[in-house]
N, C-alpha and C positions, 0 to 999 in steps of 0.2 A: 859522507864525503860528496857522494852523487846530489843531494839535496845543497850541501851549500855551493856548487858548480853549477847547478840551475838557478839558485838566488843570486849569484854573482852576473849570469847570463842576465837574469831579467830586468836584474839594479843597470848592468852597462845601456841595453836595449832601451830603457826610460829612461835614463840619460840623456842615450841618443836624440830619440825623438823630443823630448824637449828641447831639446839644443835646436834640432829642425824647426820646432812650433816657432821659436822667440825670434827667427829668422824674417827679416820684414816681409814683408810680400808686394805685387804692384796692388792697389788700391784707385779706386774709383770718390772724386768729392763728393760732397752732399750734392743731392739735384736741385735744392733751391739755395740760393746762396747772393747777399748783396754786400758790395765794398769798394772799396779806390784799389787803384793800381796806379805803376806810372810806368814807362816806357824810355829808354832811352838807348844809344847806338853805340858801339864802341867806335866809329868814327864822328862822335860828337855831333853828328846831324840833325839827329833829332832826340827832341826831349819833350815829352808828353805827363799828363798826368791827368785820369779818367774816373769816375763814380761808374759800379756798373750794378745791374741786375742779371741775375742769370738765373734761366728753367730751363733744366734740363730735358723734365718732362715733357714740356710743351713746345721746347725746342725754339727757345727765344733768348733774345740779349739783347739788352739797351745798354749804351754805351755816351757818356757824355765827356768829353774831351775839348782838351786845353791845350797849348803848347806851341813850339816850332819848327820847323828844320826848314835846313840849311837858311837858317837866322831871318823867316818869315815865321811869324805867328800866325796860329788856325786855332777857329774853333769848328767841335765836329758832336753834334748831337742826332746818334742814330739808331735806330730799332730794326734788330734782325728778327726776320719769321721765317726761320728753314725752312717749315713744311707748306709755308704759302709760296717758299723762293721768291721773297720779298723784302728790299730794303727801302726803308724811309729815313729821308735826312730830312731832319723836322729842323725849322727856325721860326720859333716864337714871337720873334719879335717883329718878325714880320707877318708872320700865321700863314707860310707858307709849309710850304712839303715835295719835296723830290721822291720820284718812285722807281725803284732802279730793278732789273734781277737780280739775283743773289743763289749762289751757289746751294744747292739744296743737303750738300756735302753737312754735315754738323759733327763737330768735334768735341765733346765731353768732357769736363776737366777733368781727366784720368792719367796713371802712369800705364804706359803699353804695356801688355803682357810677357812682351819679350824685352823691356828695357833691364838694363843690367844697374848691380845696386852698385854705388859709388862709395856709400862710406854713412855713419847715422852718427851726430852729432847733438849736442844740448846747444840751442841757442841762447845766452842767457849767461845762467850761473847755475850748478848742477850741487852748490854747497847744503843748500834747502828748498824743501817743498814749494813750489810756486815759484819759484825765482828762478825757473829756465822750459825753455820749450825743447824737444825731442825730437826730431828733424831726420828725412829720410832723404840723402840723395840720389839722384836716377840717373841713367844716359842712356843714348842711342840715339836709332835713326827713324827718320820720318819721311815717307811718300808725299811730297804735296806736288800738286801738280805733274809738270814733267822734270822735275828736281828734286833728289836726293837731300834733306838736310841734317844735319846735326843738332842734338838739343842734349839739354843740362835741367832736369825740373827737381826742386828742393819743396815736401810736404808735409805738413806734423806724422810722426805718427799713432798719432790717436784722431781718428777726425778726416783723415785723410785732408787739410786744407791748404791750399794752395798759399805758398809764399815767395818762391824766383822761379821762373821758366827763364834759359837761357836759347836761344833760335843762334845757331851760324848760316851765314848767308855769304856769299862771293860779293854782294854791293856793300854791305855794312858792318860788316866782320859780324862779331856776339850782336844780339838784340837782347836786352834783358829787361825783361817784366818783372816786378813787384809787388805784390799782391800786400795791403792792410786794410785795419779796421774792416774787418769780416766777420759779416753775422750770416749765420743758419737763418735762411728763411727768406722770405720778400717783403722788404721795410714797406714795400709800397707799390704793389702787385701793379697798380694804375701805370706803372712806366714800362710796361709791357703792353700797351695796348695804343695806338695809332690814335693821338689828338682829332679831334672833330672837324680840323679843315683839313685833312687827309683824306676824308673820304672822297671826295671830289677828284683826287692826284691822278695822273695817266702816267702810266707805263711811259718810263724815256729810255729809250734804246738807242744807238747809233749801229750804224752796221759795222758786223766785227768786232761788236765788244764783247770781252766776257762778263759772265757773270761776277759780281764783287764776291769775296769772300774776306773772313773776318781780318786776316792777315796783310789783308790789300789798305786795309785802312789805318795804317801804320808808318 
C-alpha cells in the first residue's frame, strides 16, 4: 500500500513538473538575423517598410527604409554601431554620409525577463504538419528614456523569431512593427560596415541634441 502511495506521489510530481517544463518561457532571438519589417501608427501617420541586418554580437543594425508620415514620403538609409555611439545616414546616390551620435544604450531582440505571458497561439492552421506556426505572446512595460511605455511582442516558439512588436506611446497611440522574410544569419555581413566615403564624415552635433536612438527614427 506504502509503495503504491509513493508511486502515485512520483507519477503526480512528474506530472507536475512537466506541466511546468512545457510552460513558455521569455526567450532571447538569434544574434544574427536579416529581413523586412514595416512600421505603422494607430493614428495612421505613419507608414514605413524597412530591409534590416541585425548583430547582436557586434552590436550593429542597418536599417533601409521607405515610407511616409503625416502624408510626406522619406527615405531613411542607416547603420547603427552601439559600441562606437555612431550613426551614419548614408545616401548613395549622392556618396554622401551624415555622422550623428547615437545612444550607446543597445536593446536585443529579446522578451524581458519579467514580461508576462498573454496567451500562445498557431498562426496558420494547426490541422497538419507545416501548415501553422506556434506563436508566444508577451506584455509589459518598458523604461525608455524618461517614460514609461507599454508593449505587446508576439515570437515563434521555437526559434525565438520576432514577428509584431506593439510600442503604446501618448503621441501615436499602438506603433506596431512586423517582422517577415527572416533568415538566421547575415545575407550580407557588408551592410554592416560604413561605405568608403564615410570615412571622411565629421561628427555633426548641434548643442543640446541628444543622442539618436533606434526608436527616434520612426
Amino acid at each position: 500500500m506504502r509503495a503504491l502511495l509513493l508511486l502515485l506521489v512520483v507519477v503526480v510530481v512528474c506530472l507536475s513538473v512537466g506541466c511546468l517544463a512545457q510552460r513558455p518561457l521569455p526567450c532571447t532571438s538569434p544574434p544574427l538575423l536579416t529581413g523586412s519589417l514595416s512600421v505603422s501608427t494607430q493614428n495612421e501617420k505613419l507608414g514605413a517598410f524597412a530591409k534590416y541586418t541585425y548583430d547582436a554580437l557586434g552590436q550593429r543594425i542597418r536599417l533601409r527604409e521607405f515610407g511616409s508620415y503625416d502624408n510626406k514620403t522619406f527615405h531613411l538609409d542607416v547603420l547603427l554601431l552601439y559600441r562606437d555611439g555612431v550613426m551614419y545616414k548614408i545616401n548613395y546616390r549622392n556618396q554622401t554620409c551624415c555622422k550623428k551620435r547615437l545612444s550607446r544604450v543597445f536593446h536585443p531582440l529579446a522578451i524581458p525577463q519579467d514580461a508576462s505571458l498573454l496567451g500562445q497561439v498557431v498562426l496558420g492552421s494547426s490541422s497538419g504538419p507545416g501548415q501553422g506556426v506556434l506563436v508566444n505572446t508577451w506584455t509589459g512595460q518598458l523604461q525608455m528614456r524618461n517614460k514609461t511605455v507599454k508593449y505587446m511582442s508576439t515570437v515563434t516558439e521555437f526559434g525565438c523569431i520576432p514577428v509584431t512588436t506593439l510600442f503604446h506611446s501618448c503621441r501615436d497611440g499602438w506603433r506596431i512593427t512586423s517582422f517577415f522574410d527572416n533568415v538566421i544569419g547575415l545575407s550580407d555581413p557588408q551592410q554592416l560596415i560604413p561605405p568608403r566615403f564615410c570615412d571622411d564624415a565629421k561628427l555633426e552635433e548641434e548643442e543640446g541634441e541628444e543622442p539618436a536612438t533606434f526608436y527616434s527614427l520612426f
